[in-house]
N, C-alpha and C positions, 0 to 999 in steps of 0.2 A: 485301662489306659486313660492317662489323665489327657482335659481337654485340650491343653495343650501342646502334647506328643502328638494327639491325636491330629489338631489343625499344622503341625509343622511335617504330621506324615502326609498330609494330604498336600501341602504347600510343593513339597518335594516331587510327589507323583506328578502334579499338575503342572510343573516348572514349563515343559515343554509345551502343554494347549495353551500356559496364557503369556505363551511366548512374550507375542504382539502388544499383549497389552502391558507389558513389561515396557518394553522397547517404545512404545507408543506415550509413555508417561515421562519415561526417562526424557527422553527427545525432548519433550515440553519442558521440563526443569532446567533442561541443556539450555536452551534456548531462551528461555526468564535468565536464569544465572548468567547469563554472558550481557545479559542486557545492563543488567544492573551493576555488573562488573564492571562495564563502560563506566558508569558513573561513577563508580565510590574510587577505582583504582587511581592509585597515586601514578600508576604509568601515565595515565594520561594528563597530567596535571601542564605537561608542557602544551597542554592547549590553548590557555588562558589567553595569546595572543590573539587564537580563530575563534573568539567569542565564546568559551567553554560554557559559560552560561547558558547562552541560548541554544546549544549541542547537549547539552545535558537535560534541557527541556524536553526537545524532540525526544530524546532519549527515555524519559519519564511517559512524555506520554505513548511511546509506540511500548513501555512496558505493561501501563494501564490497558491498552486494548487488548494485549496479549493475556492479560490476567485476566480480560469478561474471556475471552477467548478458553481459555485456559479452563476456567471457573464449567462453562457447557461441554468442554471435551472431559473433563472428569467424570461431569455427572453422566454423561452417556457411555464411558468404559466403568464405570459402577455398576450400571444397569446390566451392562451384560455380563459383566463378571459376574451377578448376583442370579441371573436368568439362567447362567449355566452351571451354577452350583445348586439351583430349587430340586432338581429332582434327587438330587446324592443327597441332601440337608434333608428329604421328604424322608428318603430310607433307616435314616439314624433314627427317628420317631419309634420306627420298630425296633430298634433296639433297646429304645427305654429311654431316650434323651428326651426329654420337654422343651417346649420352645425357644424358654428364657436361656437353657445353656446351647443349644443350637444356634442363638443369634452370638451368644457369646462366642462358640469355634465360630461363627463367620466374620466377627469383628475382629480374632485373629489373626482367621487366613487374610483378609483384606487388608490390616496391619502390616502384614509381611512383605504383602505385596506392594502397598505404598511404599515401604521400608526401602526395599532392596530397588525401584524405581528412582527412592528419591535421593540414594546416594549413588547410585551405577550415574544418572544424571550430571549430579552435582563433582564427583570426583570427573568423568570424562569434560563438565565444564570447566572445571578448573586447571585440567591439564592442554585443553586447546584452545584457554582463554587468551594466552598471548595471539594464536595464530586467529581467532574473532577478530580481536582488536587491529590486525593486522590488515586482515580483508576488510573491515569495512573502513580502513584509513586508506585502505591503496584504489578503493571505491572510491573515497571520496576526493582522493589525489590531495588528501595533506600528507607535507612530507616529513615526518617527526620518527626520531628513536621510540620504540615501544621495548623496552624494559618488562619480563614478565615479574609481576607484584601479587599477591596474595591480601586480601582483606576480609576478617570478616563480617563487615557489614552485609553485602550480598551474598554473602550464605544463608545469614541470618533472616533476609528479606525473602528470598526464597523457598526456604523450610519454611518458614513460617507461613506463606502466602499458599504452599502446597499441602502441609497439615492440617488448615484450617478448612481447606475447600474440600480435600480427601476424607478429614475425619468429622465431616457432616457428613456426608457421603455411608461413611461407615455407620452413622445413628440413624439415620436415613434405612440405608436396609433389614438395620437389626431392627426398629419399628416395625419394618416389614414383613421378616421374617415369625415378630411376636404374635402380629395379628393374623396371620397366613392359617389354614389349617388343609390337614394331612393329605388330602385332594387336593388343593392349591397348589401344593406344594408338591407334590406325585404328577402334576399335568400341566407345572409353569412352564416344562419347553417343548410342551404339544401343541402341535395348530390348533386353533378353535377354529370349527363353522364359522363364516361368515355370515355375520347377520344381514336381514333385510335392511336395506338402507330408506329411510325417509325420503320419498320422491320430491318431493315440494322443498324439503331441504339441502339433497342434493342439487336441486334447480339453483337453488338461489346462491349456494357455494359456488355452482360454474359462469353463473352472471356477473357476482362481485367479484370472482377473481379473475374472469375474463376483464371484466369493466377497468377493475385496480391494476392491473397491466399496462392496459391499451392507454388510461391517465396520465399513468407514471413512465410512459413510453413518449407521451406528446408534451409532459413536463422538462423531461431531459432534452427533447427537441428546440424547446425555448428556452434556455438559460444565456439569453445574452442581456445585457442589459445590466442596471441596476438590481433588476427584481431575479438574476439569475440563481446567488444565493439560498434563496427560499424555491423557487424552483428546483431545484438541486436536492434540498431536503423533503419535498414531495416528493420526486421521484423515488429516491431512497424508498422512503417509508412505503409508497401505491407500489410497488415492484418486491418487496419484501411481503405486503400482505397479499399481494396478488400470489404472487412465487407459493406460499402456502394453500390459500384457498385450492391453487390448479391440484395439487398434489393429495390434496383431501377432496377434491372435487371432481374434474375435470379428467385428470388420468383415471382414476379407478375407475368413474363411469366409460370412458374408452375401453378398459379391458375388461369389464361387463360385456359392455356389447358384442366384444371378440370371442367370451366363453358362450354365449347364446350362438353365434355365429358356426354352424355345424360345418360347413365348409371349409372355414376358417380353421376353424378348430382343428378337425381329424386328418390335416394334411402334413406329413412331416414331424409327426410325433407332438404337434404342439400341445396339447392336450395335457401332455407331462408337464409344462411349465406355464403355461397360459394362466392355469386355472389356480397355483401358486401361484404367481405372479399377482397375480388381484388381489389377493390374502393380503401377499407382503405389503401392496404399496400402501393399503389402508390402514397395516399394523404401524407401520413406518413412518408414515406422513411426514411427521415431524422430521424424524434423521434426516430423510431425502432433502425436504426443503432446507435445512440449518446447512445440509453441506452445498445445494444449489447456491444458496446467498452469499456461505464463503468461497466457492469459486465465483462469483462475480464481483465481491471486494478484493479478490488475488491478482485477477486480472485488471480490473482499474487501477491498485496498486501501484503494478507494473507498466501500465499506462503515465499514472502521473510522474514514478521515478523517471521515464524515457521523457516526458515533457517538463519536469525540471530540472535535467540534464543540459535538453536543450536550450530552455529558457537562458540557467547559469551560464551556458556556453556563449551566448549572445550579449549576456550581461558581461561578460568576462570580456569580449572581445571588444564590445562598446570602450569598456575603460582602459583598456591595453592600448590604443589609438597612441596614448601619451602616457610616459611614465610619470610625469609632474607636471603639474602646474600654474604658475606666479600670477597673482591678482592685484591690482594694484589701483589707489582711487586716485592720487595725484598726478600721476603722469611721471613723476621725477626718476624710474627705472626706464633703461635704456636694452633692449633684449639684447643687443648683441653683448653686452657688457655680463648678462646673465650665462651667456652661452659659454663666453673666455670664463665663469668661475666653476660652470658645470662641467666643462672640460677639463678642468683640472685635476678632476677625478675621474670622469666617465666621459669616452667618447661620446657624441650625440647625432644619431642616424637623422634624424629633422627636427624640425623647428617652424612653426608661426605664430606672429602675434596677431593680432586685432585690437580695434579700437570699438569698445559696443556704446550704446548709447541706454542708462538706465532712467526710464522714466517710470512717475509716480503712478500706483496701482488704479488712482480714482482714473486715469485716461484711459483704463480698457475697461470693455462691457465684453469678458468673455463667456465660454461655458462654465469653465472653473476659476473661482479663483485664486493666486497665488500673492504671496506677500513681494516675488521679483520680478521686473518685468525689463525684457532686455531687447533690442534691434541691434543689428549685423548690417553693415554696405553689402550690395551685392557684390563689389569689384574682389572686398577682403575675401569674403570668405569663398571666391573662386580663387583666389589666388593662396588660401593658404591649406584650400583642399589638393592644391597640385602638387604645393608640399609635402604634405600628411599621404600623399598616393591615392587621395580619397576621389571616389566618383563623386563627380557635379554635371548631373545630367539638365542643369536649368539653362534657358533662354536668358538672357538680361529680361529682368523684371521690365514690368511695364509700374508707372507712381502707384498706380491703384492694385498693385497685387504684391502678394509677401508668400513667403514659404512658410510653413510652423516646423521647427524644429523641437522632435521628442528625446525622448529617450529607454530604452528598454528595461520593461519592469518583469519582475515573476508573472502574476497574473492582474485582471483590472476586473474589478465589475461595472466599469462606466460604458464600456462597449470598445466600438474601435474608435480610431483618431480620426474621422472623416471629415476632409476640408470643409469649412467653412466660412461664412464672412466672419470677420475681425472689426469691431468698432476700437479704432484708437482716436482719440480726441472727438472731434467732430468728424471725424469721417468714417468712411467703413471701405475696407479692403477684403479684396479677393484673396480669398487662399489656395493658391491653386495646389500646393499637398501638403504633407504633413510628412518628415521624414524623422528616421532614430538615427541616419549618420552623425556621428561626433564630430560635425563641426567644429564645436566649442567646446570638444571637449569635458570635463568633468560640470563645467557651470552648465550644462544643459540639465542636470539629474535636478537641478534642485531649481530652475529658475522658467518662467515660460520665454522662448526666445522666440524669435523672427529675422528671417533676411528680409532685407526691402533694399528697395531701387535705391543707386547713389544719391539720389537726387531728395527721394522721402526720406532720409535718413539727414541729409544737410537740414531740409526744412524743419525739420523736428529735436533737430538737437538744443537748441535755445529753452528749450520744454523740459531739459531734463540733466543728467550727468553725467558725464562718459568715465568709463568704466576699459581698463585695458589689461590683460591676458595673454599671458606668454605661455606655451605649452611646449613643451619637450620628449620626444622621445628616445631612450637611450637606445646604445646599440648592446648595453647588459643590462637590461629593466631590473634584475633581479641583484645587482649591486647599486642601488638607490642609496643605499645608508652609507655609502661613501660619502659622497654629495650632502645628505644632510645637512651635518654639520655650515658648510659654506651658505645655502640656501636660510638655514636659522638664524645667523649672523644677516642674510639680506632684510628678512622681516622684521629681526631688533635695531637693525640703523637705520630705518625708516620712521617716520611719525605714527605713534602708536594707532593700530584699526585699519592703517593707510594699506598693508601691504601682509597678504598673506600666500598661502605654499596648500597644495591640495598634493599627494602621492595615490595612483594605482594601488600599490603594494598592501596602503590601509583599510580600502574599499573591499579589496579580495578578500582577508584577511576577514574583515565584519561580515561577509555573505558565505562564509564556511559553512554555516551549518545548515545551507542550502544545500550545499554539496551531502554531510552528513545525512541529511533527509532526504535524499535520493539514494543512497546507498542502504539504508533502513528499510527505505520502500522495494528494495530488489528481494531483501531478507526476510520479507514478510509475504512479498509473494512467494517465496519457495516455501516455506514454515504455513502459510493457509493452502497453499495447495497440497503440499504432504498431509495435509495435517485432515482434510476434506480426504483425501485417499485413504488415509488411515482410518476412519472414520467408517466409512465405505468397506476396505478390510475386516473391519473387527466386528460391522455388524453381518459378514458374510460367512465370516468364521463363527457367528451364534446362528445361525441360520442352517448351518453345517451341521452343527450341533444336535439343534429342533430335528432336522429333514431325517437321521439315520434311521430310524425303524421304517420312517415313508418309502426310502429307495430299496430297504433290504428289503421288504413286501414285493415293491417292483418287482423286484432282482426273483427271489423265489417263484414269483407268479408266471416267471417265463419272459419276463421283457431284456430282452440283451444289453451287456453293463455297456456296448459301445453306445447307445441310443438314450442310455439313461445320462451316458457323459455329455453327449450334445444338448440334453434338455439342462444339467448342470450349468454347462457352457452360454448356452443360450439367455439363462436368467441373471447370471451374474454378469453377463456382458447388459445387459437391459440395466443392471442396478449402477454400473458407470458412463456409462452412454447417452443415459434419458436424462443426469442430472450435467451432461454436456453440453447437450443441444440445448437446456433451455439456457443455460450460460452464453453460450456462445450466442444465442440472439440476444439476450439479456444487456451484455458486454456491449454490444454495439452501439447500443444508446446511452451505455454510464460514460464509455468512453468517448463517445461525441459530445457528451453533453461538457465532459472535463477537457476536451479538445477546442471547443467554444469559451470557455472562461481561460483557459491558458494560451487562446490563441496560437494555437500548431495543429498540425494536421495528424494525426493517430491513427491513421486508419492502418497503415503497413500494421503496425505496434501490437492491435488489435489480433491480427491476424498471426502474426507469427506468435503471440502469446497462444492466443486457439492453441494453436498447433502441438506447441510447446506443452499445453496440457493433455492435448490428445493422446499424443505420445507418453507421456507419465503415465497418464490414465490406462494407457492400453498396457505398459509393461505392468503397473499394479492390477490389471487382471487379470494376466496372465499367471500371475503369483497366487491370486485370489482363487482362481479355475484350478491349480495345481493343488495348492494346498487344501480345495474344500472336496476335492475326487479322493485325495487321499483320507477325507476325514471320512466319507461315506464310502470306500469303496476297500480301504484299507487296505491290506498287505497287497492284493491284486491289482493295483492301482497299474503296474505298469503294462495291463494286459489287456489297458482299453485299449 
């Protein structure tokens, strides 16, 4: 039989154990393929107005993280494909195969199996790429035709990005396989003894990775401010090497102590899993901790998609206040005159103007500074918040105190907007708050304003320019471009610079891809949290693998298969449950820390995230428990 009947007869037998890791590769290619699709497909080209650029950005890079992502979920379903093939690859040896054509059938079977991966993938992405594109437009609530289009750029990016990573992967083992010999390879999926561990070295692993926690736990504590950024990637990084050191550290020395522990031990069968259990978590280290970290970048994910939701919603609502709004330096536009030409297309629900007063930059000494700087009467802008429906919860000013009027941003690293004094010319005013109502409208996003007493505001205006704004809101915000037109004509018969036109409609339109990147960020929380389960899965099913001769000894020696199923049950529930809890504590500081710089409260988010993995988590062990009883216990499976 030639080598290669040979590897496609065993590719066949085997179709069924590596189910998983079938399905578990495909899924990734599904998932890269639609990403990229997004970008190359001519469907979306009707984006160009919601900034396609900057959506396509986003787009690139949540494909790049997906590809590191991608890049370590390959090389750890290599390893066990190749850990579950050592002992059958050991037995060919005796039938006269040498190792150079043994790695060759394994570079084969591994072949076939990326093969049949990366088109099951790429065919199921191309037939639900319209309905990708679909969900993540109805995520992001733009509202556009999606047209299903065919290209193949992102075919092309994706085979390529998946054979390049796979078939290192594949030279990767046959190297493996060349230098391995016949023992090696006869006992790759036997448990080894565990060795004595270095006590002085274990100490110092459970010190720096207790220490690199508890750092990166009080880093994410403080990320306000300026220095919150760099904070932020401390904690990252002290919580990443912490997360490992515990895992090589700190757990295995805990279930030491527990196999020492006679008491502990010999009560309730533990005995059966305890003393597995320490083996695994030392052989593992690594898998535990990569899928710990990605469950806690899944869950902040799904954190900051929920707080830039929120953020956009506020930002959305700040500019919806007014559907337009007319600027003018001369004085020579008269609002009501604005109103009879807006009307003539589009009813208009309210209306007020104001008269601001723009003085020169050198008169403030603020915290920041801005190239505009603008005052409000108090009298206006009470009287044209009544209009607008908007709360004005102020007192009439007293000369020496002013309001600071903001505006809502995504996020800020200057901290919060905490009143403060105000130096304008020679004097210095009290701020008694600091508010994001749209008084004024769209000139607040780009200018620093202030209300001040009627009376500061007469004395000061000889100091500067006044400056008048008419704001409009319709009663069909979303038929502006009727209007247009008449408003274009306002700004061309005016003295050129004198007179310009701001619309809601264009603001929305440029901060799309805030929306897009919140709806990415829901897509990546499901795809790392599958993907940490799967991960979780596939090394439970080589474990299944390793454990058959251990449980059928069991089983012979007289131990009952229901007592061996609970010891099963027992350690596979430990292998998604311990990389839970430390998530879930984990989670509580990336998310406060992202709740601190975004300014929203995340704590609910947090929590029903938990949840939301708990629950996945516990159905993918229950698949895990079923599918690894039947790998060890086999036809009898239904007679535990």
């Amino acid at each position: 039989m030639s080598l290669f009947r040979l590897a496609v007869w065993n590719f066949k037998r085997s179709v069924r154990e590596f189910g998983a890791l079938v399905l578990s590769l495909s899924f990734s290619v599904f998932i890269f393929f639609n990403f990229q699709n997004v970008i190359y497909s001519q469907a979306m080209d009707v984006l160009m107005e919601f900034r396609k650029d900057l959506i396509d950005s986003v787009l690139q890079a949540a494909s790049i993280v997906f590809g590191v992502f991608l890049f370590f979920f390959i090389w750890y379903a290599a390893n066990v494909f190749l850990n579950q093939r050592k002992k059958e690859i050991g037995i060919y040896i005796f039938m006269g195969l040498d190792n150079k054509r043994i790695s060759r059938m394994y570079a084969l079977e591994s072949a076939m199996v990326g093969l049949f991966s990366l088109a099951f993938g790429l065919i199921f992405g191309v037939l639900f790429s319209k309905l990708f594109q679909m969900l993540l437009l109805k995520l992001s609530e733009i509202s556009v035709d999606v047209e299903f289009s065919f290209s193949l750029q992102p075919v092309l990016n994706t085979g390529g990005m998946f054979l390049v990573i796979y078939g290192f992967m594949i030279l990767k083992g046959c190297h493996t396989l060349k230098n391995s010999s016949v023992l090696n390879l006869l006992s790759g999926a036997r448990q080894k003894e565990i060795r004595q561990e270095n006590k002085v070295l274990t100490a110092l692993r459970i010190l720096a990775g207790t220490a690199a926690l508890i750092l990166g736990y009080l880093a994410a504590l403080d990320t306000g401010g300026l220095q919150g950024l760099v904070r932020m990637v401390q904690a990252v990084v002290l919580v990443i090497v912490g997360v490992y050191l515990l895992y090589s550290g700190l757990i295995p020395a805990i279930l030491r102590l527990l196999t020492r522990n006679k008491k502990f031990l010999y009560r309730k069968e533990r005995t059966l899993w305890i003393n597995n259990l320490a083996f695994r978590i030392k052989k593992n280290y690594r898998t535990y901790a990569m899928v710990t970290v990605l469950m806690i970048c899944s869950v902040t994910l799904m954190a900051l998609a929920i707080a830039l939701k929120q953020r956009y919603d506020r930002m959305e609502n700040f500019d919806q206040v007014y559907s337009c709004q007319v600027v003018n330096y001369d004085g020579t536009l008269d609002g009501e005159e604005i109103l009879k030409g807006i009307e003539g297309e589009n009813p208009v629900e309210y209306w007020n103007e104001y008269t601001l007063l723009n003085l020169p930059s050198e008169m403030f000494r603020t915290k920041y500074n801005q190239t505009m700087y603008v005052l409000a009467p108090y009298s206006q802008v009470k009287e044209g918040a009544g209009r607008a429906g908007l709360e004005f919860p102020y007192k009439e000013l007293e000369d020496d105190q002013v309001v600071g009027l903001s505006h809502e941003i995504l996020f800020s690293l200057a901290g919060t907007n905490e009143p403060s004094a105000v130096n304008i010319g020679e004097k210095t005013y009290d701020e008694v708050d600091v508010t994001t109502t749209p008084y004024l409208g769209k000139l607040q996003t780009y200018t620093e304003a202030y209300i001040v007493s009627d009376r500061t505001f007469e004395e000061l205006k000889s100091r500067g320019s006044l400056l008048y704004i008419y704001n409009y809101r319709l009663e069909n915000p979303g038929n502006i471009e009727a209007s247009r037109p008449w408003l274009q004509d306002l700004v061309q018969g005016g003295e050129e610079g004198m007179t310009g036109v701001s619309y809601t409609e264009d603001s929305l339109n440029e901060d799309s891809y805030i929306r897009v990147t919140y709806s990415l960020c829901l897509f990546m929380f499901v795809t790392l949290m599958l993907a940490a389960g799967s991960i979780i899965f596939l090394k439970i099913g080589n474990e299944a693998y390793e454990d058959g001769e251990r449980y059928e000894i069991l089983e012979k020696m007289g131990v009952p298969r229901k007592t061996l199923g609970k010891a099963v049950r027992n350690e596979i529930c430990f292998a998604y449950y311990c990389p839970f809890l430390l998530m879930s504590i984990s989670s509580y500081f990336s998310v406060r820390a992202l709740g601190e710089l975004m300014k929203e409260d995340l704590f609910r988010i947090n929590v029903w995230s938990a949840l939301f993995v708990l629950v996945l988590f516990s159905l993918i062990c229950f698949f895990s428990v079923r599918g690894a009883k039947r790998k060890l216990f086999a036809r009898s499976f239904w007679k535990v």
